[in-house]
C-alpha positions, 0 to 999 in steps of 0.5 A: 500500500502506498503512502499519498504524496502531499501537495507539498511534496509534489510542489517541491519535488518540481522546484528541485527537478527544475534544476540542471540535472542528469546525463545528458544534462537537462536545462534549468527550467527556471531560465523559461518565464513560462516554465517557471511560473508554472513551477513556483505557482504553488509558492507564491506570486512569481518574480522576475528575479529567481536568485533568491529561489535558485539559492534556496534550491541549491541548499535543498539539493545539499541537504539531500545530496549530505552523506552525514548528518554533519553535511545535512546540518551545515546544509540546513544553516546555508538554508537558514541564512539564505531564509532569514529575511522571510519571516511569518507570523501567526494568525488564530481564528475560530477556524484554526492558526496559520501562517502568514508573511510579512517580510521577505521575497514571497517565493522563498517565503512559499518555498520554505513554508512547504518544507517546514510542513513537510519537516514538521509532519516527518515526511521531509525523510521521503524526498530523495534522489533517484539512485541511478546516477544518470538520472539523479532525478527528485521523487517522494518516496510513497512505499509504506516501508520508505525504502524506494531508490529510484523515481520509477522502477521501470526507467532507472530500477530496473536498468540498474538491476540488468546492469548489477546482474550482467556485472555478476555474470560477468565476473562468474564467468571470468 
């Protein structure tokens, strides 16, 4: 049974997977107005100057990309510093608490808001990097067991299993 993916998470996932990545080496999809409007619609009114997103996207990656709690840890401060100036506030009502802001770029504000959400509900754990190192594409991770590797099974799973098996045979025959 799989876990459902929360709005968020899917919003984040494309902001990450706007970035230059793969072999051969997809665009920034942030450099096309049209595209990147669509991308950061979920986080806000769009901006012409993306320096401020392109940043918090890097330090994202960073964090993904970490292989020791000490990486992810200075990852996270770059996040943090790159994020002081936005700043939110509490708004309470009958209905419920949200956030509003009230300082600072409203994207990164939008952007920053989603991953607090997703870290706060301990499901920042399910974003990854496919482990296909051709790919390195962004996917949430929807297995019960969290324990997925690859954004889909079918282009980067199963490829790397042939190539993994066709290196054994290869070395039972040598």
């Amino acid at each position: 049974m799989a876990v459902e993916t929360p709005g968020q998470a899917d919003a984040i996932v494309r902001l990450l997977n706007s970035r230059p990545h793969a072999t051969p080496v997809l665009p920034d999809r942030l450099d096309t107005a049209d595209t990147a409007a669509e991308i950061l619609r979920p986080f806000g009114l769009f901006a012409k100057e993306l320096g401020g997103v392109r940043a918090v996207r890097a330090d994202l990656m960073a964090v993904l990309e970490a292989a020791t709690a000490a990486e992810a840890d200075k990852a996270w401060a770059e996040l943090s510093d790159h994020v002081a100036g936005v700043s939110h506030r509490q708004v309470f009502s009958s209905a419920g608490v949200e956030l509003e802001q009230v300082s600072g770029d409203d994207l990164v504000g939008g952007i920053t808001r989603a991953v607090a959400e997703l870290v706060a509900a301990g499901q920042w754990t399910r974003v990854r990097i496919c482990a296909n190192d051709i790919c390195r594409g962004v996917f949430y991770d929807t297995t019960r067991s969290r324990t997925q590797r690859w954004h889909s099974y079918e282009l980067c799973g199963n490829k790397s299993n042939v190539a993994a098996h066709r290196a054994r045979k290869h070395q039972e025959t040598a």
